[in-house]
C-alpha positions in Angstrom: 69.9 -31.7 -0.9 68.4 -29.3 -2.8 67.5 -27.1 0.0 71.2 -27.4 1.2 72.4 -26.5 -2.5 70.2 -23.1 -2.9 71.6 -22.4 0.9 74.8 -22.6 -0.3 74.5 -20.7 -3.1 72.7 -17.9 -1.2 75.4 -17.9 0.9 78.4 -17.5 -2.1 76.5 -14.8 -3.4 76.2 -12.7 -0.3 80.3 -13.4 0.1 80.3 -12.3 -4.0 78.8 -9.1 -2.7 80.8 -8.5 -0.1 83.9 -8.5 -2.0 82.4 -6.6 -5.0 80.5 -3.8 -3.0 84.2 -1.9 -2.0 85.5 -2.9 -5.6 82.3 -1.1 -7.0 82.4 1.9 -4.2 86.0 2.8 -5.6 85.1 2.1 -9.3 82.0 4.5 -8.6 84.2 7.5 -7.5 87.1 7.8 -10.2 86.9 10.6 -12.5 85.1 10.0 -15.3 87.8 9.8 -17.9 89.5 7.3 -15.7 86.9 5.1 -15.4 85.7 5.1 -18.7 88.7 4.1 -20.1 89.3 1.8 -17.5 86.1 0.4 -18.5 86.8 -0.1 -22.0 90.4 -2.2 -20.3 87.7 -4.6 -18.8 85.6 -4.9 -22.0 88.9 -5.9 -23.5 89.4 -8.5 -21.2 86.1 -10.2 -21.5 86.7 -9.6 -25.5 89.8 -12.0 -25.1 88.4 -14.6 -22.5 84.8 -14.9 -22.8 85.3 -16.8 -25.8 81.8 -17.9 -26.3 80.7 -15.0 -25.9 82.9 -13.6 -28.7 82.1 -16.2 -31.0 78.0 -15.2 -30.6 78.7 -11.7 -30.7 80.9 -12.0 -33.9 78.1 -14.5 -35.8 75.5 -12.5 -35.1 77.5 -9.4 -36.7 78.6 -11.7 -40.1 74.4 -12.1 -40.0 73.7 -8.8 -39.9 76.5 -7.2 -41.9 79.1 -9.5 -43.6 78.2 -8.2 -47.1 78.6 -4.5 -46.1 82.1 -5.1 -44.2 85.0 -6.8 -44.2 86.2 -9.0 -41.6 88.4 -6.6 -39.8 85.4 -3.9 -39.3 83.4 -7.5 -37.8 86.3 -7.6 -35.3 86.4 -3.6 -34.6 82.8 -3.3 -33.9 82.7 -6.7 -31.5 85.3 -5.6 -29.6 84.0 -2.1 -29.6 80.8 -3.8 -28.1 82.5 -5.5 -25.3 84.4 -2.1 -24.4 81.3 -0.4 -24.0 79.6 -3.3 -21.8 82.8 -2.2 -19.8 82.1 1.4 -19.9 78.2 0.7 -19.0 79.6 -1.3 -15.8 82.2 1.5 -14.4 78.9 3.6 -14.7 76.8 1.1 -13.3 78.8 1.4 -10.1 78.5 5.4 -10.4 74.5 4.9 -10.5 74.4 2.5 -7.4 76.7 4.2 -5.2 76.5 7.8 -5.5 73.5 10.0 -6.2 71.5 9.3 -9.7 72.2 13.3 -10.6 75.7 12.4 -11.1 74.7 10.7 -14.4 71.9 12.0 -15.1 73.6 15.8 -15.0 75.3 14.2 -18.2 72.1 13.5 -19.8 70.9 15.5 -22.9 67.1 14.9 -23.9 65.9 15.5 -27.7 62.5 14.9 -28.9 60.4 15.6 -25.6 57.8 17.3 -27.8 56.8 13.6 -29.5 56.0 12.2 -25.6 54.1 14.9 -24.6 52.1 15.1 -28.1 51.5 10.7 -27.0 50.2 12.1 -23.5 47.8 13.8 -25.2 45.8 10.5 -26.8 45.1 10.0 -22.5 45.5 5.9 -22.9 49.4 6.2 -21.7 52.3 5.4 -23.8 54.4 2.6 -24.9 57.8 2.7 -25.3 60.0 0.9 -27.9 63.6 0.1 -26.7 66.7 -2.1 -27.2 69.6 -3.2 -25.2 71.3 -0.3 -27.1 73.7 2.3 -25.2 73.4 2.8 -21.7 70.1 1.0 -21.5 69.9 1.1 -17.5 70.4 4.8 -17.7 67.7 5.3 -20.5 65.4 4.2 -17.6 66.6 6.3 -14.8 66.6 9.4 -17.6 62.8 9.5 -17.3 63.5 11.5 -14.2 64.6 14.5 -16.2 60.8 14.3 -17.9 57.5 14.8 -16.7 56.1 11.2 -16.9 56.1 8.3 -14.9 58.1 5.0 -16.0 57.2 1.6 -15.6 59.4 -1.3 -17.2 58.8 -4.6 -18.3 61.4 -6.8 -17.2 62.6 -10.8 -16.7 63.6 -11.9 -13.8 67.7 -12.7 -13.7 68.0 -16.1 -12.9 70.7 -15.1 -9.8 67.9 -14.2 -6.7 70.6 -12.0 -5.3 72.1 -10.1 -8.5 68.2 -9.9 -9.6 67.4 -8.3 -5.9 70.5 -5.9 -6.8 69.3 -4.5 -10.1 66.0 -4.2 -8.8 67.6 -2.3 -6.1 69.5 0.0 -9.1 66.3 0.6 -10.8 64.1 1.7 -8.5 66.4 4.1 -7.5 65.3 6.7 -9.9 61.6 6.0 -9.6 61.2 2.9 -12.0 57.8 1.0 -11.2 59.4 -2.9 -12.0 56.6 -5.0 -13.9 58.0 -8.6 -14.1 57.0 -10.9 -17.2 55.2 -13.3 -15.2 52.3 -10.7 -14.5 52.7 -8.6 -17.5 50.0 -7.8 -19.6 47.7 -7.2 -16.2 49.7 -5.3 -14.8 50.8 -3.0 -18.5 47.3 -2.4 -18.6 46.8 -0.9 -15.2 49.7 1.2 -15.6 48.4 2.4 -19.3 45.1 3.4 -17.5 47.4 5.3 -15.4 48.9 7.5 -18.0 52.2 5.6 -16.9 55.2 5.5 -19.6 55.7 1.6 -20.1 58.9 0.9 -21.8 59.3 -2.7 -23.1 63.3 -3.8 -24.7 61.9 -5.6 -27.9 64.9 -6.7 -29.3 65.4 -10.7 -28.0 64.7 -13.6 -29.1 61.4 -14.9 -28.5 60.0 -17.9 -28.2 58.1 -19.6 -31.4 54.8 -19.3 -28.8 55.0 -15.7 -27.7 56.5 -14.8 -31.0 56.1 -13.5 -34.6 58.5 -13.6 -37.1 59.8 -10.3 -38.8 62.8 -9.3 -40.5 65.8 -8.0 -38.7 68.9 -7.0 -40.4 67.3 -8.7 -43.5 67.2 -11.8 -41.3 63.4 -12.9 -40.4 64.3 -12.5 -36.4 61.5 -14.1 -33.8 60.0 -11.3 -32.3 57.7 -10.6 -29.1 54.5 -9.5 -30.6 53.2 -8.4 -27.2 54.3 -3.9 -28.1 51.9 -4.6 -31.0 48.8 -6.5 -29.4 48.9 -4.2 -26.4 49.0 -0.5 -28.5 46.2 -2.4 -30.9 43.8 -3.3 -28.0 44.5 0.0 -26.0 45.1 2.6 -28.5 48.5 3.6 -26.7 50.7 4.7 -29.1 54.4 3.0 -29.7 57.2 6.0 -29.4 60.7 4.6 -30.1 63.6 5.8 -27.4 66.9 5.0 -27.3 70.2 6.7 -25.8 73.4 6.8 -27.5 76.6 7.4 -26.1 78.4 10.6 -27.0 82.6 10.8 -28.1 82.8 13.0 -25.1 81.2 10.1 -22.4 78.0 12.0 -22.1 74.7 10.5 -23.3 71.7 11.7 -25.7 67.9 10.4 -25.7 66.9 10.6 -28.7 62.9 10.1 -28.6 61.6 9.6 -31.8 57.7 10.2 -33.4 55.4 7.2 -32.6 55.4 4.0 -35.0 51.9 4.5 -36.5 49.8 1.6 -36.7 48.9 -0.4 -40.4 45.3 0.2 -40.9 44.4 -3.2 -40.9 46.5 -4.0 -37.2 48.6 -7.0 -38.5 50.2 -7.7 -35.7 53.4 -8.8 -37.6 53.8 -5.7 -40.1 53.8 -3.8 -37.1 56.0 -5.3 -35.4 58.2 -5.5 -38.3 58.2 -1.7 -38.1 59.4 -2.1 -34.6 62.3 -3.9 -35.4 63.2 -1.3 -38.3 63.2 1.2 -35.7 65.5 -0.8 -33.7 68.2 -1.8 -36.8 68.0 2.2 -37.8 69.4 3.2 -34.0 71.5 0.4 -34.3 73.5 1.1 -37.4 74.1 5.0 -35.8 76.4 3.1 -33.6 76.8 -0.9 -33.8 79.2 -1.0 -31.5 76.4 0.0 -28.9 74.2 -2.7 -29.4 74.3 -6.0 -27.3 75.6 -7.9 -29.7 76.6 -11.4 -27.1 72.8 -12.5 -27.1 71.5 -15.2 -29.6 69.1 -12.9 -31.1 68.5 -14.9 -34.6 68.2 -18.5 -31.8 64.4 -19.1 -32.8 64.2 -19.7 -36.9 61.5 -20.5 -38.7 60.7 -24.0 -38.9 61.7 -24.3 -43.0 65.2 -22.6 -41.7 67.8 -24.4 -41.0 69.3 -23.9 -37.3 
């Protein structure tokens, strides 16, 4: 029965693709004022019926700013968030169906001098990212550098949607590493003078966590950016990619996170997650707000 049941779900998918794939061909070739604000239409439509959704998104934002704003700017930025989601999709469909230099040419880079000063060290480099912006487009961006990418990623949990992103982010030259072989296969790329770019900002579990503050809110952390850069000496260079009033994009790459002389783990990776909050607040409505960041709490927390 089982067997039967991921047959048939294999099978649903593929007809899911098959109706999607025109949708997205004609999404992919509107111009781009069109389907940017045809984007922000969908986010608005998810804003209204993906009520669960909403509900995360709009407690994680009371968390991390209901005594700086009131609740109408809580509402603005949530919905803002789920307009962009909408925006990053049209241009999703740009990405995959046309040639990655039709995005990219709208692409500005700023800070290129703090990578190349990390290449210099020789033990690679280490990337600290968030799902913030146009996060599958910070990846395809290092195209427009001289360094190779690798990425550490999960696995989606849909084998055919996970086969499709894989499919949209090798496009531009990304080397996939999946959780599952992680740390082995960091290393090798390190010793390759690879870029590895790691998205630090989920929930982790109380095992592969550490516990450091977050929008003033202790926020369980992956603690794997910090072990790595303290065993191989790679530094930690923050990157994210904002989008611009105009639609284009800026990557803004930032000086590396230097290390506390005595390598706690945790007061690094606390400095991690200030790097992350400081991007954020430049533009909160460009942050994915819909995951259950704060999930994990510490055991004398309540839930």
């Amino acid at each position: 029965m089982r067997g039967k049941r991921r047959a048939g779900s294999s099978v649903l998918g593929w007809v899911g693709v098959a109706w999607l794939a025109p949708i997205g061909l004609l999404l992919a070739y509107l111009p781009s004022p069109v389907g940017l604000w045809l984007g922000r239409r969908i986010g608005d439509l998810a804003w209204v019926f993906l009520r669960g959704r909403r509900a995360v998104a709009l407690q994680n934002l009371v968390r991390a700013f209901g005594s700086q704003h009131a609740a109408p700017e809580i509402h603005r930025i949530g919905r803002g968030s789920f307009e962009h989601l909408g925006m990053d999709f049209i241009e999703a469909c740009v990405f995959f169906f046309r040639p990655p230099s039709v995005l990219l040419s709208r692409v500005e880079i700023r800070g290129a001098a703090h990578l190349e000063a990390a290449a210099a060290h020789g033990r690679g480099i280490l990337l600290l990212t968030a799902h913030y912006g146009n996060w599958e487009l910070l990846g395809a961006s290092h195209a427009l550098t001289p360094f190779a990418l690798s990425v550490v990623m999960r696995p989606l949990d849909h084998p055919l949607l996970d086969r499709v992103v894989a499919r949209f982010r090798e496009r531009s030259g990304v080397e996939l590493i999946t959780k599952r072989r992680g740390l082995r296969d960091v290393l090798e790329a390190l010793r390759r003078g690879r870029m590895v770019g790691i998205l630090l900002d989920q929930n982790a579990s109380r095992g592969q966590g550490v516990f450091a503050p977050f929008f003033g809110v202790p926020a369980s952390t992956s603690k794997s950016l910090a072990v790595i850069s303290l065993r191989t000496g790679a530094p930690v260079i923050p990157v994210f990619i904002r989008r611009q009033p105009d639609g284009r994009h800026r990557v803004e790459i930032e000086p590396a996170v230097p290390p506390p002389p005595d390598g706690d783990v945790v007061v690094y990776t606390a400095s991690f997650n200030h790097a992350i909050e400081a991007a954020i607040r430049q533009a909160p409505e460009q942050w994915f707000w819909l995951h259950r960041r704060w999930k994990t709490r510490p055991e004398e927390a309540p839930a």
